[in-house]
C-alpha positions in Angstrom: 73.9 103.7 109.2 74.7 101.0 112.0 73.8 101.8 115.4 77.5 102.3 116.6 78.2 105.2 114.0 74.7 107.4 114.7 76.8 108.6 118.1 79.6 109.9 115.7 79.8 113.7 114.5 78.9 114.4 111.1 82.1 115.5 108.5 81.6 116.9 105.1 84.1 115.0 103.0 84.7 116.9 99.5 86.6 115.2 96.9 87.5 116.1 93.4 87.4 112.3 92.2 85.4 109.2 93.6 88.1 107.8 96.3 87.5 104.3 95.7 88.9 102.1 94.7 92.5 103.4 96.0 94.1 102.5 92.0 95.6 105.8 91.4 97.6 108.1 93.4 95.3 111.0 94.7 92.8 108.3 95.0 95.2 106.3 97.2 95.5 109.2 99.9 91.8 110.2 99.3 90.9 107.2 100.1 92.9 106.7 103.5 91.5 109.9 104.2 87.9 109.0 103.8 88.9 105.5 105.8 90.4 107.4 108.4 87.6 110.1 108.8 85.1 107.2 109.1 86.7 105.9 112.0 85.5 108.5 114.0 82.9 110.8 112.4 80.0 110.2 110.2 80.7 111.0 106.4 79.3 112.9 104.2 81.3 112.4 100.6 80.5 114.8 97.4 82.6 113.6 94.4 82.9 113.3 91.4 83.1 110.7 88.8 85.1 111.3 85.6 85.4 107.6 84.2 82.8 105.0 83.2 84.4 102.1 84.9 84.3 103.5 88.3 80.3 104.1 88.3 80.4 100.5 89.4 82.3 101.2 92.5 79.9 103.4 93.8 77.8 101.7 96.0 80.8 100.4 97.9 81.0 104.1 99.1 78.3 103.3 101.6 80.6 100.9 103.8 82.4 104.2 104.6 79.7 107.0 104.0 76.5 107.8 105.4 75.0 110.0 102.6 77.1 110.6 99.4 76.9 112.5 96.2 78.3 111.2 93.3 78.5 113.7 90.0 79.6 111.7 86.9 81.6 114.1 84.4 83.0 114.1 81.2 86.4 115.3 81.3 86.1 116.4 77.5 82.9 118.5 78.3 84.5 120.2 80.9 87.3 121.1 79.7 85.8 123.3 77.2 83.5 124.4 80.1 86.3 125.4 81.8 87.1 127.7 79.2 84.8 130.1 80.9 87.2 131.0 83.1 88.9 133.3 80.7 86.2 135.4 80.6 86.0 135.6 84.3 89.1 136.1 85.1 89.3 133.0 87.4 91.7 129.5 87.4 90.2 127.4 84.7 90.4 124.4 87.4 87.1 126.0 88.9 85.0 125.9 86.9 85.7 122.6 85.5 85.2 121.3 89.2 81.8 123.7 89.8 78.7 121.9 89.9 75.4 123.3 91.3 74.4 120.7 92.0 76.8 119.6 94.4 76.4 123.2 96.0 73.2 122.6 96.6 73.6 119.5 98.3 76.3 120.7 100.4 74.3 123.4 101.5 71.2 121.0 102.4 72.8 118.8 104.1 75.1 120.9 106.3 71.7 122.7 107.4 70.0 119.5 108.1 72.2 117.3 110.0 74.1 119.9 112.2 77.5 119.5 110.2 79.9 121.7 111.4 83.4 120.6 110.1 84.3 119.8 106.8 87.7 118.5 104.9 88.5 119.5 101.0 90.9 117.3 99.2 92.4 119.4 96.7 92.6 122.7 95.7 89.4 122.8 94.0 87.1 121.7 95.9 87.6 124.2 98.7 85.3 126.8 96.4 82.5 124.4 98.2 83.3 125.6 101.6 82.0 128.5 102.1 78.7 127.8 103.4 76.8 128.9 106.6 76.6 126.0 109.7 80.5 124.7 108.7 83.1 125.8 111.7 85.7 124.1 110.9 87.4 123.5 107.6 90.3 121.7 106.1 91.8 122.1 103.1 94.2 119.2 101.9 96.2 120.7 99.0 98.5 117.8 98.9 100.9 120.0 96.4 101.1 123.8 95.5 99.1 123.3 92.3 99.6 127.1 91.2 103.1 126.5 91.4 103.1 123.3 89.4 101.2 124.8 86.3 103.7 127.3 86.5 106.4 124.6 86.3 104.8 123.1 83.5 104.2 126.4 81.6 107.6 126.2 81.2 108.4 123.3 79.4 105.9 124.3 76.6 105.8 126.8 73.7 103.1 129.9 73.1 100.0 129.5 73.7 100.3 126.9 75.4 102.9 128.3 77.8 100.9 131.4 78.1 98.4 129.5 79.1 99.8 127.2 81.9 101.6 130.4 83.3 98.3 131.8 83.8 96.5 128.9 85.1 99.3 128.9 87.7 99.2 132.9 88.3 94.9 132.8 88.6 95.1 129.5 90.8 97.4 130.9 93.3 95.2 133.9 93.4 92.2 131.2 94.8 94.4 129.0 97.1 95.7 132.3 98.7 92.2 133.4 99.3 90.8 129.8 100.1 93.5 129.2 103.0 93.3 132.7 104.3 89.7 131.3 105.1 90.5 127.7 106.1 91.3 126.6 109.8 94.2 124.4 108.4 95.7 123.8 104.8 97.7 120.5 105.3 100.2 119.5 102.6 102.2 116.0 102.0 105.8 117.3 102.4 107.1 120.3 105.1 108.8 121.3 101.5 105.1 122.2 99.9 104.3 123.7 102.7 107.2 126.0 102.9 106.3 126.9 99.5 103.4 127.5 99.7 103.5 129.6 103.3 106.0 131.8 101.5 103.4 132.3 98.9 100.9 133.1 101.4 102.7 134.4 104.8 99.1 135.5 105.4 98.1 131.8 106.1 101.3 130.8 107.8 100.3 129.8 110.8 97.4 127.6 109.7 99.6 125.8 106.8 100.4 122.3 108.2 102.0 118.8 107.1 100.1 115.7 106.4 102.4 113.0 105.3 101.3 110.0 102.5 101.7 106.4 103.6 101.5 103.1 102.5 99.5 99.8 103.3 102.6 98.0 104.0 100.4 94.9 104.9 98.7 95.0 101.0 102.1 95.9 99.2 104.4 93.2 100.8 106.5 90.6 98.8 104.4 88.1 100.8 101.9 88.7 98.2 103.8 88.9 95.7 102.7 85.7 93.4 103.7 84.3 90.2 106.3 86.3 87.9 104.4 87.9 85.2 107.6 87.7 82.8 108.3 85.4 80.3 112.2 84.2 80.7 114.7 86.4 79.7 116.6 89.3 80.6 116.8 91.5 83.7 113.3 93.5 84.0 113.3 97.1 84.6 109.8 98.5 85.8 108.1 101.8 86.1 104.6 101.6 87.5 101.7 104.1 86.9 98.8 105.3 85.6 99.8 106.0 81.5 97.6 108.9 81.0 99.3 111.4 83.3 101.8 113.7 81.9 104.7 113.3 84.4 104.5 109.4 84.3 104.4 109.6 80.0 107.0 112.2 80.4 109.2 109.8 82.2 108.9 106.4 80.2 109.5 108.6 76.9 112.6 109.9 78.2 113.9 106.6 80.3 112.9 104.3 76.7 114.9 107.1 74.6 117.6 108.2 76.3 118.6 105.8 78.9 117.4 102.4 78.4 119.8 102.2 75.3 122.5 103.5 77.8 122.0 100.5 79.9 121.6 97.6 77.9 125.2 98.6 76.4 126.3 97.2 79.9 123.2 94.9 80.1 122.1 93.9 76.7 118.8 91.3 77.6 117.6 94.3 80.0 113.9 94.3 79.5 111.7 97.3 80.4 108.4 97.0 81.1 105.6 99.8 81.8 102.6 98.8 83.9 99.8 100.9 84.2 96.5 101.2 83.0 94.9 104.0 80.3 98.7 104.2 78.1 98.5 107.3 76.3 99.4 107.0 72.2 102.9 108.3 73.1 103.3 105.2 75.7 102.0 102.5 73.3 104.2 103.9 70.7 107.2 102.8 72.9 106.5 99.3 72.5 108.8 97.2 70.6 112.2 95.2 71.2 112.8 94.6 74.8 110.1 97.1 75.7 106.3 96.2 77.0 103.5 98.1 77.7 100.6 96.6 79.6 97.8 98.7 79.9 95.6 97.7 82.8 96.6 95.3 84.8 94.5 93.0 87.8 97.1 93.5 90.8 100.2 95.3 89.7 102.4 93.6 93.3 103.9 90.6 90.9 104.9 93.2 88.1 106.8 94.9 91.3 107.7 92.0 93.3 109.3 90.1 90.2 111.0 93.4 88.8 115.0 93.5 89.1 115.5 97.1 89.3 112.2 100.0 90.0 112.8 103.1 88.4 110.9 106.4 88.6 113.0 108.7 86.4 110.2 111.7 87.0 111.5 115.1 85.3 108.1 117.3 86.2 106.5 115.9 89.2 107.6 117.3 92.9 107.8 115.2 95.9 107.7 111.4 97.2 105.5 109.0 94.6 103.4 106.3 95.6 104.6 104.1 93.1 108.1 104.6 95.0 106.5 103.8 98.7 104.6 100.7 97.3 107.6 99.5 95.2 109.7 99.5 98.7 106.9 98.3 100.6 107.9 95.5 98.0 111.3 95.0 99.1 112.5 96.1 95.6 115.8 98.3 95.0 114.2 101.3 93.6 116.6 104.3 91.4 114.2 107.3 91.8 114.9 111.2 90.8 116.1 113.6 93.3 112.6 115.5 92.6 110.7 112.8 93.8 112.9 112.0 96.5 113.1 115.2 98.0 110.6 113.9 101.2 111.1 110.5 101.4 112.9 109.5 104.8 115.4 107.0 103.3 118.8 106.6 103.2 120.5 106.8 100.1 122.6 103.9 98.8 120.9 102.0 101.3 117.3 101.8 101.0 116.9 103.1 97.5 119.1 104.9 95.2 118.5 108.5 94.4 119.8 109.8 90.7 120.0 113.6 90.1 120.3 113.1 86.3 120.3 110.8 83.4 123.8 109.8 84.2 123.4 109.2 87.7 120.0 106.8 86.5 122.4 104.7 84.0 124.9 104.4 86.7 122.9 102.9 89.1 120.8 101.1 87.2 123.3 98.7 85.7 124.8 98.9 89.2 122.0 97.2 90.8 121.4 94.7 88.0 125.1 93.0 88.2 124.2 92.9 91.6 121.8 90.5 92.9 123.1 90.8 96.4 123.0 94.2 96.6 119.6 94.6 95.0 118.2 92.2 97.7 119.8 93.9 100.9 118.5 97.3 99.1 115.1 95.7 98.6 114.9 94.5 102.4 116.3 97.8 103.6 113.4 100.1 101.7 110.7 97.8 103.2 111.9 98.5 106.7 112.2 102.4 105.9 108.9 102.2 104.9 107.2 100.2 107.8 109.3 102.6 110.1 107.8 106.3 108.5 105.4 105.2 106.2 101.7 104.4 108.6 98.8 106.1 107.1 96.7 105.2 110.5 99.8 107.6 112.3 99.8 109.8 109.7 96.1 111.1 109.2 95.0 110.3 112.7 95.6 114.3 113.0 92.5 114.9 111.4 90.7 114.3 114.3 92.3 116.9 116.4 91.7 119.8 113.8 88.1 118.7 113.1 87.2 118.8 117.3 85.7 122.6 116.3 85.9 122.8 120.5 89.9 121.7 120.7 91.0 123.6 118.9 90.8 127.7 118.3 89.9 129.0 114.8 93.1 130.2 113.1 95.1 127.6 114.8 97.0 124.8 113.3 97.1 122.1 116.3 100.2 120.8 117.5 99.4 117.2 115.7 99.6 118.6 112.6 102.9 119.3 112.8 103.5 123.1 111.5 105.6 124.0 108.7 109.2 123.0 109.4 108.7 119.8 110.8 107.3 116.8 109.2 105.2 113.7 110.5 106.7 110.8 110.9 109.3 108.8 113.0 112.4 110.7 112.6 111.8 112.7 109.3 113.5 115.9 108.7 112.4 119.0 108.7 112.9 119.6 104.8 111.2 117.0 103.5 109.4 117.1 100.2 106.1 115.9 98.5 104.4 112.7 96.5 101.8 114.2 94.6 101.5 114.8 90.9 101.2 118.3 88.7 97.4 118.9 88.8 95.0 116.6 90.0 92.5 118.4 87.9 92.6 119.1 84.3 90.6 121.6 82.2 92.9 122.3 80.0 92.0 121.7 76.3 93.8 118.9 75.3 96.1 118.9 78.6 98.2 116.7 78.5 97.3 116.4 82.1 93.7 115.5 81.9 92.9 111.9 82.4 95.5 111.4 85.8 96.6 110.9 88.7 100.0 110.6 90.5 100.7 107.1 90.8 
């Protein structure tokens, strides 16, 4: 710990996935989070690891961190630990996130260095709040999880449905109960947050808005290199991590459906998908006019070099990364009114917003007989973004509701903008949320498991 940081109050920083690096959705804002938080406190992170390859990132935790505690798990083990919960009565994403071990330390350490405020990200991990010494404590659902199982549970058959439905039922049941005991639950669109306060008017007056941003300085066309693509056609993009439900959900349906739509119009349109873990449905899509990556070193030329940006999403709620860093790009982006719900962007001008299938055709082969138009879009989204899209602006309300003296318990300061308004230059009250269905996933054989929102 440097000399300029021992001055700095101590925070408990809980996350349900190591937040570094920032290559995956929920890791993106976890990790802004944990950036921000170090700016002004001393952290200490509890985590979890759940792939092989990020062991190796963990020492760079300690440029951020002053203690840490990293927990690898096997998503397949836990899952079927997770079961448990259906003998307890209790949300199977508990259990799969419950670690005595990382109890323990969060006990320990709160005792022994004085720490007295803490910050969950995710549902989840709030079950490790509720310890003597904390006086402060923030829960960042990002999303209404319960009501996203729920969603899902209805797009599958018995048992499967059955199951989902009660995921979402049990889960509610433990963020009610979790907020009624937090000082703040912060969510990333005032549309979350409504949902979830009429879910819980018990917590209404703590439930809060915490916008997602973007590094507009990392995702700019300046750095956009080389074209990827070999010559040929127009390219048609969707960018993501393969493994997560909503993002397979959408390339199946866009390959199937629509593409073939399009290249009636457009017949050398090219789609590729970029993203790294592709689940067997995903690689099964490759063939004629259609690529599938897998993991890539910097995904910017794949977006900077792309005609058209789609994110056809059909499950997932709220404003995407992918669609922030794809503007960020100065690329024309067609994205579904689900995932657009939040964003602060002007429709037909800074990106184009489809309601259906149709709508997605339509303005898809719009865009690509239209160079012009594509680059006055592209240009347009970039400066939406720069305008509304600051993480620095965004999180710097953390500080306010972790000064335990500022701020009186059951309060939700006026920086963190309570439900029905949003953060951000100019954004309106309704706006709606980036992140993904679950960021955990106990499930057996969830199609959800190995994720995140991006």
């Amino acid at each position: 710990m440097t000399q300029d940081k021992a001055g700095l109050p101590p925070v408990l920083y809980l996350t349900h996935r190591i937040p570094y690096p920032p290559n995956k959705g929920d890791k993106v804002r976890s990790f802004n989070i944990l950036r921000q938080l170090a700016r002004t406190h001393r952290v200490w992170l509890g985590t979890f690891v759940d792939h092989p390859d990020d062991q190796r990132h963990i020492p760079a935790l300690a440029q951020w961190c002053a203690q840490t505690c990293v927990i690898p798990i096997e998503p397949g083990i836990r899952r079927l630990a997770s079961l448990h919960g259906l003998l307890r009565g209790e949300a199977l994403s508990l259990p799969y996130y419950r670690s005595p071990r990382l109890s323990d330390w969060v006990e320990r350490n709160v005792a022994e260095h004085g720490i007295r405020a803490a910050v969950a990200f995710s549902g989840p991990m709030a079950q490790y709040l509720d310890v003597p010494g904390l006086a402060r404590r923030i829960i960042d659902f990002c999303d209404v999880d319960s009501a996203k199982w729920t969603q899902y549970a209805a797009e599958h058959r018995w048992p499967m449905s059955w199951l989902y439905r009660r995921e979402g039922a049990r889960l509610l049941d433990f963020e009610r109960a979790a907020a009624a005991r937090a000082d703040a639950s912060l969510f990333v669109t005032a549309a979350e947050a409504e949902l979830f306060r009429r879910a819980a008017p018990e917590a209404s007056s703590r439930i809060g808005v915490m916008q997602n941003g973007v590094d507009a300085d990392f995702f700019s066309p300046a750095h956009g290199g080389e074209s990827p693509y070999p010559v040929g056609g127009p390219v048609i993009v969707f960018s993501g991590a393969m493994d997560y439900w909503p993002n397979v959900d959408a390339v199946g349906w866009f390959a199937t459906e629509l593409l073939p739509r399009i290249r009636q119009q457009v017949p050398g349109a090219r789609f590729w998908i970029v993203g790294m873990n592709p689940a067997p449905a995903v690689q099964a899509l490759a063939g004629e006019g259609i690529v599938v990556t897998g993991t890539v070193p910097d995904v910017r030329p794949y977006i900077a070099h792309a005609d058209v940006v789609v994110a056809p999403l059909r499950i997932a709620r709220g404003i995407q990364n992918k669609v922030l860093e794809a503007m960020a790009m100065a690329r024309p982006v067609v994205v579904s009114a689900g995932s657009a719900a939040g964003l602060a962007a002007r429709p037909g001008q800074d990106c184009e917003i489809a309601h259906d299938g149709d709508d997605t055709v339509r303005h898809v082969i719009q865009l690509l007989h239209d160079p012009a138009r594509r680059d006055a879009m592209g240009a347009a989204a970039r400066t939406c973004v720069m305008e509304n899209y600051s993480w620095q602006a965004h999180l710097a309300q953390l500080d306010e509701l972790l000064t335990v003296e500022s701020v009186p318990s059951g309060a939700v300061p006026v920086g963190t903008v309570p439900v029905g308004a949003a953060v951000g230059a100019g954004l309106p009250a309704n706006t709606a949320s980036e992140q993904p269905l679950s960021r955990a996933s106990p499930l057996p054989r969830n199609p959800l498991s190995s994720r995140s929102p991006r």
